[in-house]
N, C-alpha and C positions, 0 to 999 in steps of 0.2 A: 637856382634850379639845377638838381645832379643832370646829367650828362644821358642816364635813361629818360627823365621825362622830359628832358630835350626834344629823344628821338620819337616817343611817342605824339607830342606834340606835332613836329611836322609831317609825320606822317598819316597823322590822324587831319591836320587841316588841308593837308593834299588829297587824301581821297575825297573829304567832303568836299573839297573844289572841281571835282573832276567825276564823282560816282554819279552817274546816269544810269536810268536802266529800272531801278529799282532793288529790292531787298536780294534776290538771286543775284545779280549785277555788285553789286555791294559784297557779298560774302569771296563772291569770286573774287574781287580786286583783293580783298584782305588777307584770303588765302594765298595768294600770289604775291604778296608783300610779306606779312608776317611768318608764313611757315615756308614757303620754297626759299625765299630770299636772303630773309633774315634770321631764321631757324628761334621765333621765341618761343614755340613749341612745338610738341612732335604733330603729325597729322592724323592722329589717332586721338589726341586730346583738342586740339580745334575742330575735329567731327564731333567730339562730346559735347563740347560746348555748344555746336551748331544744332545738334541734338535738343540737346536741353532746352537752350533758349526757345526754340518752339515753342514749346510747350509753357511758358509762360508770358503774360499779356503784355503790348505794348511792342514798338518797332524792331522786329527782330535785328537788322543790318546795325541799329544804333546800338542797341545790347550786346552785340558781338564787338562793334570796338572798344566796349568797355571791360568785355574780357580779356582782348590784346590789353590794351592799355593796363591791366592789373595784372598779367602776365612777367611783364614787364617792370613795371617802377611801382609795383603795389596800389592801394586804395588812389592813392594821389593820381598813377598813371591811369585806373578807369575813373577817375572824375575829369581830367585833361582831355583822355581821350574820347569822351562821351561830348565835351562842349567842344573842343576841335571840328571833331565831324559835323558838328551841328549847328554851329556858327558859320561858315559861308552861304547854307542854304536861308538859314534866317534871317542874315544878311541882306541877301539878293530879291528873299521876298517883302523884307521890310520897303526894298527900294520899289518893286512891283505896286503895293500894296499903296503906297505915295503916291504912285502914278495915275493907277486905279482911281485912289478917292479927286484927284485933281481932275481927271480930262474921262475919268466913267468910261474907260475901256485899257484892254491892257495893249501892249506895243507887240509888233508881229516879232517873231524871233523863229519863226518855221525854219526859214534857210539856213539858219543857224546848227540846230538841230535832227536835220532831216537826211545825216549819214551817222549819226549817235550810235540811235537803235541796232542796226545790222549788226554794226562793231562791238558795242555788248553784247551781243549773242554768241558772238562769237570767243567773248571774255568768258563767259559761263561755262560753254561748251567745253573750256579747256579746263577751268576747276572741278567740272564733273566728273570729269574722266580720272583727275587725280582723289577726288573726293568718294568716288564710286569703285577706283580699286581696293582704297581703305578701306571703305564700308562693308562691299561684298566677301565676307568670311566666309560663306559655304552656301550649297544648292539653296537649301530652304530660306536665306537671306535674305536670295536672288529674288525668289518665289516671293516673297513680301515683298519685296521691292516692286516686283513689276506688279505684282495687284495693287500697289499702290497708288502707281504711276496709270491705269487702268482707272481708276477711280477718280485719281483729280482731273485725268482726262475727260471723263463722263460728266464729272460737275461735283464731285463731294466737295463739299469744303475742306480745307487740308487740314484743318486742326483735329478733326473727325478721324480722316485719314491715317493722320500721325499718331494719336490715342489708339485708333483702333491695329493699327500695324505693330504698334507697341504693348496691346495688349495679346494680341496674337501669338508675339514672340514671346512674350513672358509666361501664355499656355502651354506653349511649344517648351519650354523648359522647364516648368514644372512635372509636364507628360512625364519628364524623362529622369526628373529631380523630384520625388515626391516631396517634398517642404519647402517653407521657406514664409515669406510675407515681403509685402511692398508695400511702404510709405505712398501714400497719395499727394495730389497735389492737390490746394484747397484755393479756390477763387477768392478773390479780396471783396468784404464786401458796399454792396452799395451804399453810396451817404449821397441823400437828395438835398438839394439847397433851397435856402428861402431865403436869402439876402435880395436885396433891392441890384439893381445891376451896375455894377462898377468892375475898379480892376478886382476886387478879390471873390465876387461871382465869376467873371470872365478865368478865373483862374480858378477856384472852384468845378467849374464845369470842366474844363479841358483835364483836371485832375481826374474826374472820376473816367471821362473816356480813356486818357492813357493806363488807369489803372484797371478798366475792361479790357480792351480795345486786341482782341484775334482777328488775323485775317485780311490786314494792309486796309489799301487805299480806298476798297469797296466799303468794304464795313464801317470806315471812319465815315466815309460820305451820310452811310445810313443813319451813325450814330448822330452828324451833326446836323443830320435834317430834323432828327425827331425832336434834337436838343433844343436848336435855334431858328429853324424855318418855320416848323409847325407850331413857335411859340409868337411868332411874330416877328421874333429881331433880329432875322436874318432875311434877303429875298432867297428863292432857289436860284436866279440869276449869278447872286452874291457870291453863293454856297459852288456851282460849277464852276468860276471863275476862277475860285478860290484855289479848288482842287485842281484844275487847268496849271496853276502857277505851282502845286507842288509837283508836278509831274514835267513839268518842262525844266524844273532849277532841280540841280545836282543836291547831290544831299538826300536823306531821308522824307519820304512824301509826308510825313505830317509837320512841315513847315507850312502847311496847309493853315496849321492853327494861330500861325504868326500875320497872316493875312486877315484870315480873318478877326483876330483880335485888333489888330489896325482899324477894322470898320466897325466895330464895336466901341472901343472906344481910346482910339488915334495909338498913340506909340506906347503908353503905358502897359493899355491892353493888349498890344502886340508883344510886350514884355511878359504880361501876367499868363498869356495862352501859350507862350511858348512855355515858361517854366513849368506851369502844371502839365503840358503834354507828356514833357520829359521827366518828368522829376521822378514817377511812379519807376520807370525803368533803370534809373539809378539804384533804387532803393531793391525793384528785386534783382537785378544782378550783384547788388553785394551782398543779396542775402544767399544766390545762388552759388556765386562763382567758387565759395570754400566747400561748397556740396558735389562738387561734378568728382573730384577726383576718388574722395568716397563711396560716391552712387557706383564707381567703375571696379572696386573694390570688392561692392557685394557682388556676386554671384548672381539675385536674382535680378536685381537691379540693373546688373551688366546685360544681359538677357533680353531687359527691354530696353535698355541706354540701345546697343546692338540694331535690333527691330528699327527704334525710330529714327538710328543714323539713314538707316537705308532708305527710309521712307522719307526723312528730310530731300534726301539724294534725289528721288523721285519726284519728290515736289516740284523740286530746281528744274527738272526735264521735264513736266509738264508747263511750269511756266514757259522756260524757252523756246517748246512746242507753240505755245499757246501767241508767246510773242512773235515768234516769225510767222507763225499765219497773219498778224497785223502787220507786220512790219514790211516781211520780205513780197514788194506785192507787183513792182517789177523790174526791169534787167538793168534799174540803175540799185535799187536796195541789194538785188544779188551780187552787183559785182563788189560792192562795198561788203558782203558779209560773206563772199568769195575771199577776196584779198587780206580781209581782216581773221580771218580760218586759217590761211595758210602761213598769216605773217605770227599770228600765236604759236600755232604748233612747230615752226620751223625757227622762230628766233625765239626761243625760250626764255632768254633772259631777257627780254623785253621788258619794258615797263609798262604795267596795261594803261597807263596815263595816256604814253604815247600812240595805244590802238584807237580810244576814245578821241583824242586830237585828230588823228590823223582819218579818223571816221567823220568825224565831225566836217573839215576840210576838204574831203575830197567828196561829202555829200554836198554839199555846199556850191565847189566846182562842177558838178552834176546838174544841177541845178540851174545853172547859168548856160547847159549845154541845148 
């Protein structure tokens, strides 16, 4: 193994050990690692990529380290880097998901957990701030940006959001550019199954959600009630449990699928759910990743690439909006996403591992006050 995919390697199985929080949580760690830290690329091409990635379906935060990872040590580095990240959380829910089927409840881990959140937020907070002086190029930028951040705030969905911010930008510069044309992007489409239920339905199904699947953790629930609740082989019990467990383990939330393929059918199936989850995001990030530097190339393209950095931007601040109303709720979350705000912004070369630990730990001691 050369020496680059070494580093992607443990870099990529250190975040997945340690990214709580979610897809905004996630992007921030990896901007904080791969472009302040370790310079794999400028932050003008990890906004593009962050960009991009949006706008096509399946785990955003997992797709983004597969562009570091091919950043870096090429094809081989975004296939490492994509099972790195994604292998501790699979891990952990593999061992959930045992526990689950043995004793029919999952084990408490709240106190564990319950200085996390603050402390991501305040990981976020600081990649926005570097993420959003790249992004904002000029007034009208701005102006996208904050109606964007307006709208996810009101409830649009963010895919809506970032289409429609991107396509705004791209009117905005044709107003001013009379020509030009944009490639679209075209949905994958659906392939319904009729196998009998084993591992390669179980994997069949999770394919076609990862090969939809806009819009995180909500949407996955929706998708996998319609899939497997309201088909009978799942309970809803099952199904919240499930997603309970991808949200409490580090890692990307559709470890969700490794759970539930466990209770479908035992470890195979936890095998077959995971790899179809993931598999579809392999596939469009390497069809994407030789696309991003070209799209930034055209003119018009740049235009709306542009539009949906900022509007990506806006998302990220409407989530962490959205999360500190959950989270921050009182004067023990405050002082943990007090301390963990000023220990980002003042020790800059911090390792966000060490905000999350140390969030983690003294929520915890909090806890026991």
């Amino acid at each position: 193994m050369s020496k680059e995919l070494k580093e992607v390697a443990k870099l990529f199985f250190k975040l997945g050990s340690i990214a709580f929080g979610g897809p905004a949580a996630h992007i921030a760690m990896m901007e904080d690692e791969v472009v302040k830290k370790r310079k794999w690329m400028t932050p003008q091409h990890f906004l593009d990529l962050v960009g991009a990635t949006n706008l096509i379906p399946g785990p955003n935060s997992t797709e983004m380290t597969m562009h570091c990872g091919h950043e870096r040590a090429g094809w081989k580095g975004l296939i490492v880097a994509g099972a790195c990240f994604v292998f501790p959380a699979v891990a952990i829910t593999m061992l959930f998901a045992w526990l689950y089927q043995q004793y029919g409840q999952l084990p408490s881990v709240e106190p564990f957990i319950y200085g996390i959140k603050p402390a991501v937020i305040a990981i976020i907070i600081s990649a926005v701030y570097r993420l959003g002086k790249k992004a904002l190029k000029n007034v009208e930028i701005g102006i996208l940006g904050a109606l964007t951040l307006a709208a996810s705030l009101l409830g649009m969905n963010e895919i809506i959001a970032l289409f429609a911010c991107g396509a705004l930008g791209l009117i905005i510069h044709l107003i001013r550019n009379s020509k030009s044309t944009l490639n679209s992007f075209s949905p994958i489409a659906l392939v319904q199954i009729t196998a009998t239920l084993g591992s390669m339905k179980i994997f069949w199904t999770f394919f076609k959600v990862g090969a939809l699947l806009y819009g995180g953790g909500y949407v996955l629930f929706a998708f996998l009630d319609a899939e497997l609740v309201n088909t009978g082989l799942l309970t809803r019990q099952q199904l919240i449990d499930a997603v309970a467990v991808g949200q409490f383990t580090p890692g990307p939330v559709l470890s969700t699928a490794t759970f539930i393929g466990w209770q479908l059918g035992g470890f195979w199936g936890a095998i077959a759910a995971t790899v179809g989850i993931f598999m579809p995001s392999f596939i469009f990030v390497s069809i994407l990743n030789p696309l991003v530097p070209k799209m930034r190339k055209s003119k018009v393209i740049a235009a709306f690439l542009d539009a949906v950095n900022i509007a990506a931007v806006a998302v990220i601040v409407a989530v962490c909006i959205e999360m500190g109303k959950d989270t921050i709720v009182n004067w023990e979350t405050i002082v943990i996403a007090v301390a963990s705000l000023i220990t980002v912004f003042v020790f800059k070369k911090l390792n966000s591992a060490f905000i999350v630990v140390g969030g983690s730990l003294l929520g915890y001691l909090l806890t026991l006050v």
